[in-house]
TINUKOL-893138 format. One record per atom (N, C-alpha, C, O): residue number from 1; residue in one letter; atom name; y, z, x. Coordinates in nm, 3 decimals, m for minus. Example, Ala and Ser with C-alpha at 12.3 -4.5 7.8 and 13.67 -1.06 7.14 Angstrom:
<pts>
<pt 1 A N <m0.569 0.780 1.319>> <pt 1 A CA <m0.450 0.780 1.230>> <pt 1 A C <m0.330 0.780 1.320>> <pt 1 A O <m0.332 0.846 1.424>> <pt 2 S N <m0.225 0.708 1.285>> <pt 2 S CA <m0.106 0.714 1.367>> <pt 2 S C <0.003 0.787 1.290>> <pt 2 S O <0.114 0.804 1.341>> 
</pts>
This chain:
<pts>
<pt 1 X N <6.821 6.536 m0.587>> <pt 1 X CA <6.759 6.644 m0.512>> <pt 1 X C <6.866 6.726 m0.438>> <pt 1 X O <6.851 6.844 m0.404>> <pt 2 X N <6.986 6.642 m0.414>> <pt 2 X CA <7.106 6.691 m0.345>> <pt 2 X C <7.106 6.831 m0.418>> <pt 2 X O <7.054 6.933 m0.371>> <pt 3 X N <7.175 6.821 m0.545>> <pt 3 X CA <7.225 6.922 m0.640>> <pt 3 X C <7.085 7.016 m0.671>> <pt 3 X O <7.126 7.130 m0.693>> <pt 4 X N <6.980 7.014 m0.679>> <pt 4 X CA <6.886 7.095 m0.644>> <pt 4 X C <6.922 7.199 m0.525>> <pt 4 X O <6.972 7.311 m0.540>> <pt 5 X N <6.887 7.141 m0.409>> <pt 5 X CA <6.881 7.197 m0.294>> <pt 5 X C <7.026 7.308 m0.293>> <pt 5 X O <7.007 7.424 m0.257>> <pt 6 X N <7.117 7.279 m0.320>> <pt 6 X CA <7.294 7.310 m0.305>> <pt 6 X C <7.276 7.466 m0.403>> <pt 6 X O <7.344 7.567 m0.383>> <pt 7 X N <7.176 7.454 m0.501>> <pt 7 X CA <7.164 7.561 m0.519>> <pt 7 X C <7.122 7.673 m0.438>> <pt 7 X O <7.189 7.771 m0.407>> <pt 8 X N <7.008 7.646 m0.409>> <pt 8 X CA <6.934 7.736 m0.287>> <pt 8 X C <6.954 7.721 m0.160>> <pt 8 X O <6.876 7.732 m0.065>> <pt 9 X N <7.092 7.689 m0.166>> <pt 9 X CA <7.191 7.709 m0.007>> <pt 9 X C <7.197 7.845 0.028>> <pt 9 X O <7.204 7.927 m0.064>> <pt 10 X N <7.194 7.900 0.199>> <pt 10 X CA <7.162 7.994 0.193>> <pt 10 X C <7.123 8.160 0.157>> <pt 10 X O <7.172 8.272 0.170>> <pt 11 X N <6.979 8.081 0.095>> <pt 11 X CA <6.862 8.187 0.053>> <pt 11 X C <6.739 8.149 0.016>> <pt 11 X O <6.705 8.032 0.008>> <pt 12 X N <6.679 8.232 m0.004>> <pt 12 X CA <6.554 8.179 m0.012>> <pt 12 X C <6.457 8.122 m0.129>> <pt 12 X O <6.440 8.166 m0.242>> <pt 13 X N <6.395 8.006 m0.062>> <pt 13 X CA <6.333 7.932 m0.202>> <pt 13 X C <6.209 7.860 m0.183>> <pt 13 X O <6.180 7.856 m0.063>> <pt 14 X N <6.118 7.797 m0.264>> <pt 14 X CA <6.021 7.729 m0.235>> <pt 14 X C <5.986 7.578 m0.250>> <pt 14 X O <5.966 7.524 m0.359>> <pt 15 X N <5.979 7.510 m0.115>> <pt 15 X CA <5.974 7.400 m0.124>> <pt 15 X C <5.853 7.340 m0.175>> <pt 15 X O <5.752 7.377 m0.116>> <pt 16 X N <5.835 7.254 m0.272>> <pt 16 X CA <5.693 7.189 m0.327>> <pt 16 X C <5.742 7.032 m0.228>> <pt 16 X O <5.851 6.977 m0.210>> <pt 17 X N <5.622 7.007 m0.190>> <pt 17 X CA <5.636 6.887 m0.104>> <pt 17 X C <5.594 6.781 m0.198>> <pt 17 X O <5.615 6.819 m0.313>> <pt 18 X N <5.527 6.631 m0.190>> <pt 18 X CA <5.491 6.585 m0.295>> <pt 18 X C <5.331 6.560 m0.258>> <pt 18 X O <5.250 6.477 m0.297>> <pt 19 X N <5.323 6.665 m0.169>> <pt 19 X CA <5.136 6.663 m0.170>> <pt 19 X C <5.106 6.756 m0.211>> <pt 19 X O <4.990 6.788 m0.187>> <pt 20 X N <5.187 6.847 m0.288>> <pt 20 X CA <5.185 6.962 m0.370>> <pt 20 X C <5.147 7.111 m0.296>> <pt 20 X O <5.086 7.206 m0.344>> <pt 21 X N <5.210 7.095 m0.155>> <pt 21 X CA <5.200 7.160 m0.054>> <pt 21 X C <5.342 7.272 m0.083>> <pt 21 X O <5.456 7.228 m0.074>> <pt 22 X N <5.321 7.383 m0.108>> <pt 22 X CA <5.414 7.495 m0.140>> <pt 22 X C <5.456 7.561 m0.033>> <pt 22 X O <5.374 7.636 0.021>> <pt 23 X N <5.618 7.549 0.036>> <pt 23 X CA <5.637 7.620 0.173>> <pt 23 X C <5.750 7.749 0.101>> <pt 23 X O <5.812 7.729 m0.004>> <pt 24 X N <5.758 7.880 0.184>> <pt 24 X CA <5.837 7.911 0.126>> <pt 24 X C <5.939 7.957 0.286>> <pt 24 X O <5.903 7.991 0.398>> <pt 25 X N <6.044 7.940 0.239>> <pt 25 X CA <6.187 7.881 0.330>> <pt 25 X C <6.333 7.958 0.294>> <pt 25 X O <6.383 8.003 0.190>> <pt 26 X N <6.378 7.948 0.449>> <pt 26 X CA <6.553 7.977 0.362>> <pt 26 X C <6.611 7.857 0.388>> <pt 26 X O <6.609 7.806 0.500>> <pt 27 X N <6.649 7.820 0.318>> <pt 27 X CA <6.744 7.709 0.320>> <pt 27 X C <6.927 7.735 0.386>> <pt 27 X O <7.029 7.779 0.333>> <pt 28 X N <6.900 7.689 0.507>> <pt 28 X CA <7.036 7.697 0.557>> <pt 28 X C <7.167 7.572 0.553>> <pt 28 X O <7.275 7.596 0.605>> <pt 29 X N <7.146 7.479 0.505>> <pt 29 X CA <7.227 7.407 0.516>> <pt 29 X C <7.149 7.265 0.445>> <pt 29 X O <7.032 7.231 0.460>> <pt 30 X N <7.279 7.183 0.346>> <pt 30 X CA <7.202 7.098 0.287>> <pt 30 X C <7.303 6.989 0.325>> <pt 30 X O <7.426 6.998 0.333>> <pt 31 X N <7.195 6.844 0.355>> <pt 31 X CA <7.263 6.748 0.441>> <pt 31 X C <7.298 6.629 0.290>> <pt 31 X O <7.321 6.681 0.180>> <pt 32 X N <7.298 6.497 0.304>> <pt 32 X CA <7.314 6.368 0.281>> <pt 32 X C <7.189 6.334 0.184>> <pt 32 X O <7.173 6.300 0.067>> <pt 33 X N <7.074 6.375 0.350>> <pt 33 X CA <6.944 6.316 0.313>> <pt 33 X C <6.846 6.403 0.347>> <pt 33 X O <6.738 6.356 0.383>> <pt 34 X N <6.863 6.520 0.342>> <pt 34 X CA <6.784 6.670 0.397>> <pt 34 X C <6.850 6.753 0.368>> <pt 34 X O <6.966 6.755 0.327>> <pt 35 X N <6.738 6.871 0.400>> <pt 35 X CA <6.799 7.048 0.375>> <pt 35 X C <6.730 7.106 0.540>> <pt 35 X O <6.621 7.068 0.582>> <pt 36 X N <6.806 7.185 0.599>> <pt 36 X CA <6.734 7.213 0.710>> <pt 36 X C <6.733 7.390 0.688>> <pt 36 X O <6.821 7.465 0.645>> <pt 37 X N <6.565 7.422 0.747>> <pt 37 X CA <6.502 7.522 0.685>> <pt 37 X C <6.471 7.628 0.803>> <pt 37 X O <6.463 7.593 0.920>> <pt 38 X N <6.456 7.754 0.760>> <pt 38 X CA <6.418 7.827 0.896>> <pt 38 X C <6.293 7.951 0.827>> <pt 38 X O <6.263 7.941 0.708>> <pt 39 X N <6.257 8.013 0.874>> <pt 39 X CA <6.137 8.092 0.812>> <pt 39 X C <6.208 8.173 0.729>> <pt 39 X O <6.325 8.206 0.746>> <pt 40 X N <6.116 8.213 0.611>> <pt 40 X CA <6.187 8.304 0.528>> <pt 40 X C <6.157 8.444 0.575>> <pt 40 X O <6.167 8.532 0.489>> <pt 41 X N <6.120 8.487 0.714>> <pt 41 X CA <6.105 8.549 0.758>> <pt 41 X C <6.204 8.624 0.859>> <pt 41 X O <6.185 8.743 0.882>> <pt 42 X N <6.297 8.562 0.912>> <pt 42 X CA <6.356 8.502 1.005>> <pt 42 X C <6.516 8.546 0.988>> <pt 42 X O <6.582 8.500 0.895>> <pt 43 X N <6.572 8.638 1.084>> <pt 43 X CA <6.724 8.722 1.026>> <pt 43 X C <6.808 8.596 1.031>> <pt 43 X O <6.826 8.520 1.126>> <pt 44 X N <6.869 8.588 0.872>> <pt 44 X CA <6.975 8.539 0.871>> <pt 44 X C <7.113 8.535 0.894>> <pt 44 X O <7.180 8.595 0.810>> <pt 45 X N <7.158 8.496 0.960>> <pt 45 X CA <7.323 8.515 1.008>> <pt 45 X C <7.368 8.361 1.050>> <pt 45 X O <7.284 8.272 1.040>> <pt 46 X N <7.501 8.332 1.097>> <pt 46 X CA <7.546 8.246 1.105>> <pt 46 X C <7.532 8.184 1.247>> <pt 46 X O <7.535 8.070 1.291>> <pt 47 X N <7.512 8.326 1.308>> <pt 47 X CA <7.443 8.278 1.500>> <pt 47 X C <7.289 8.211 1.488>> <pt 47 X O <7.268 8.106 1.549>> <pt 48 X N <7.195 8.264 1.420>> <pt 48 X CA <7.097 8.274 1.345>> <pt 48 X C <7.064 8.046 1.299>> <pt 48 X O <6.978 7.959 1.294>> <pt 49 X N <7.192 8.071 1.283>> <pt 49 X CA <7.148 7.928 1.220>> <pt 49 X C <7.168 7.848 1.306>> <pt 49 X O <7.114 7.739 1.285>> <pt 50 X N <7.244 7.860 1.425>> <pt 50 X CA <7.228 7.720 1.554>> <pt 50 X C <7.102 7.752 1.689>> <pt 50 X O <7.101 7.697 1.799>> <pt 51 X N <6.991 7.866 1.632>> <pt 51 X CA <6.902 7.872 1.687>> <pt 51 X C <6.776 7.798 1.660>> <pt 51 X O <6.687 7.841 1.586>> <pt 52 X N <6.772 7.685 1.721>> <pt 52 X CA <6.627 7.572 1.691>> <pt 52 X C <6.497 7.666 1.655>> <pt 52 X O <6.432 7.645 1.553>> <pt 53 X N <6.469 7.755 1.734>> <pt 53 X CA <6.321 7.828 1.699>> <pt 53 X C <6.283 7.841 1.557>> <pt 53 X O <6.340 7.939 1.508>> <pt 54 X N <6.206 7.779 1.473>> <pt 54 X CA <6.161 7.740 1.365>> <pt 54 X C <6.257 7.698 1.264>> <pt 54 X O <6.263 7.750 1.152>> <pt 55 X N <6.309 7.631 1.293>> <pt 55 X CA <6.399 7.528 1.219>> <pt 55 X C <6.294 7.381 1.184>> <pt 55 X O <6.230 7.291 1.238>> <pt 56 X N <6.321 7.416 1.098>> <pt 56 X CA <6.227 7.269 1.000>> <pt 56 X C <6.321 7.205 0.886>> <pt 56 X O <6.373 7.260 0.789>> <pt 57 X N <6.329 7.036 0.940>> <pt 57 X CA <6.429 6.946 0.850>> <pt 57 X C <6.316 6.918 0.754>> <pt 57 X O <6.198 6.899 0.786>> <pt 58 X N <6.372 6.919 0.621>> <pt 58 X CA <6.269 6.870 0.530>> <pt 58 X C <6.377 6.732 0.456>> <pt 58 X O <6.498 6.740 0.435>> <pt 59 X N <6.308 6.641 0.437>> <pt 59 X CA <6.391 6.498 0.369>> <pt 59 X C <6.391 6.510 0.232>> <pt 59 X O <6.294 6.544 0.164>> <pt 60 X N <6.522 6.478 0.187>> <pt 60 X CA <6.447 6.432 m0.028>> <pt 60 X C <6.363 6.409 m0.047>> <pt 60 X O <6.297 6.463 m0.135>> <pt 61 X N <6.302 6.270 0.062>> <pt 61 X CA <6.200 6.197 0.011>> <pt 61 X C <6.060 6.276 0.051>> <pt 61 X O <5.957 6.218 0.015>> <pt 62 X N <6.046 6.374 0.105>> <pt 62 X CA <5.907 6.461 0.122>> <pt 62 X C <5.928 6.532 0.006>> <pt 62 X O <5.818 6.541 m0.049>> <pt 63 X N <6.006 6.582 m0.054>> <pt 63 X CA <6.007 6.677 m0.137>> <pt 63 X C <6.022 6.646 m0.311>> <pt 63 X O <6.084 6.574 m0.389>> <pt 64 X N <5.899 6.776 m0.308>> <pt 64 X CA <5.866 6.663 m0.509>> <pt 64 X C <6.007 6.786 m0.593>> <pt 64 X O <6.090 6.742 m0.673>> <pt 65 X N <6.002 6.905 m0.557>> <pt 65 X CA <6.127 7.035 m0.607>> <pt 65 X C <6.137 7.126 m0.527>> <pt 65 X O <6.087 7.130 m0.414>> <pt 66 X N <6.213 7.220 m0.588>> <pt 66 X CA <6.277 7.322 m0.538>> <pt 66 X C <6.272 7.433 m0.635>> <pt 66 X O <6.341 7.417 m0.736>> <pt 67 X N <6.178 7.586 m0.619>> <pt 67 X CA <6.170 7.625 m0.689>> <pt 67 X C <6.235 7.788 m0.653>> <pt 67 X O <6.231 7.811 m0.532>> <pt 68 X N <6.265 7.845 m0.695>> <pt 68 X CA <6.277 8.040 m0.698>> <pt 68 X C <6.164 8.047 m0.681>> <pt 68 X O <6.069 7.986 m0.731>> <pt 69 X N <6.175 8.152 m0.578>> <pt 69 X CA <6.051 8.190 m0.520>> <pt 69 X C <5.967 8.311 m0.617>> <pt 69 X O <5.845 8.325 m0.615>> <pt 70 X N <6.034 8.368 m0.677>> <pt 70 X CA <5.978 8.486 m0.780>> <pt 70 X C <5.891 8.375 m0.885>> <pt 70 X O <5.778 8.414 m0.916>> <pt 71 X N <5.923 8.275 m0.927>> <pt 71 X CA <5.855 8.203 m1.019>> <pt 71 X C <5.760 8.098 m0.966>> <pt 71 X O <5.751 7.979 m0.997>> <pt 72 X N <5.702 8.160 m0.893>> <pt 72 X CA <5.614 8.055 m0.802>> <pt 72 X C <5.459 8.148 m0.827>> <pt 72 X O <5.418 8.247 m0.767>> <pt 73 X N <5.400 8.075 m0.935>> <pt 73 X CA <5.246 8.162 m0.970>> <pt 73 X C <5.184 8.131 m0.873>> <pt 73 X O <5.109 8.224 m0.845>> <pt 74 X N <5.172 8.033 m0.791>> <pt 74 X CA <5.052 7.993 m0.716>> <pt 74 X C <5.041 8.054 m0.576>> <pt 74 X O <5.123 8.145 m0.568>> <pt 75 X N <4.983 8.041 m0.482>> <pt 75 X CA <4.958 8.140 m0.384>> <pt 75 X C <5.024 7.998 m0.216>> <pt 75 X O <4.998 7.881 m0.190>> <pt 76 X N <5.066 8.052 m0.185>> <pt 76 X CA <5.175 8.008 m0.095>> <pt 76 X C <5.075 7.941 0.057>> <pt 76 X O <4.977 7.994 0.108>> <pt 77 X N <5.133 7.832 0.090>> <pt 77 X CA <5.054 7.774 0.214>> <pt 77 X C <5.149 7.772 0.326>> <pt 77 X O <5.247 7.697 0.328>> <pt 78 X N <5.117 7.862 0.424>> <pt 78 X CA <5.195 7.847 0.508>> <pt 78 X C <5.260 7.761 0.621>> <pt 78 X O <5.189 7.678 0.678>> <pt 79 X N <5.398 7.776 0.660>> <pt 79 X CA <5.461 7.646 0.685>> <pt 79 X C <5.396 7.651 0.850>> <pt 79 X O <5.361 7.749 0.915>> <pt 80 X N <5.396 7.545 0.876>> <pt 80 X CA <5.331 7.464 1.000>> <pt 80 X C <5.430 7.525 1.145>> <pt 80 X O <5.407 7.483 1.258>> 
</pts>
């Protein structure tokens, strides 16, 4: 999932969880045992990324893939 995620290092992509829960995210940084996420809404910059306000760690183990967001047919559930 490492080499997944490393792709969609910062930019934006869609996380499928494995409850088949579709978030869509920028991926700022990919850890060990996580990717930590911020809204795909949300200006990206490098100040940008040590600001906690909607920063969401997502684990390997929550996550079933990692998809491009253009190829995502289904209709998007928004992140919590």
């Amino acid at each position: 999932m490492r080499t997944i995620a490393s792709k969609f290092l910062n930019r934006e992509a869609l996380l499928v969880l494995k409850g088949r829960q579709r978030i869509r995210r920028w991926i700022a940084a990919v850890g060990d045992d996580r990717v930590i996420t911020y809204p795909a809404s949300a200006p990206h910059s490098v100040a940008a990324s040590y600001d906690p306000v909607g920063r969401e760690i997502y684990r390997f183990t929550q996550l079933s893939t990692i998809l491009e967001v253009e190829n995502a047919a289904t209709p998007l559930i928004a992140s919590p």
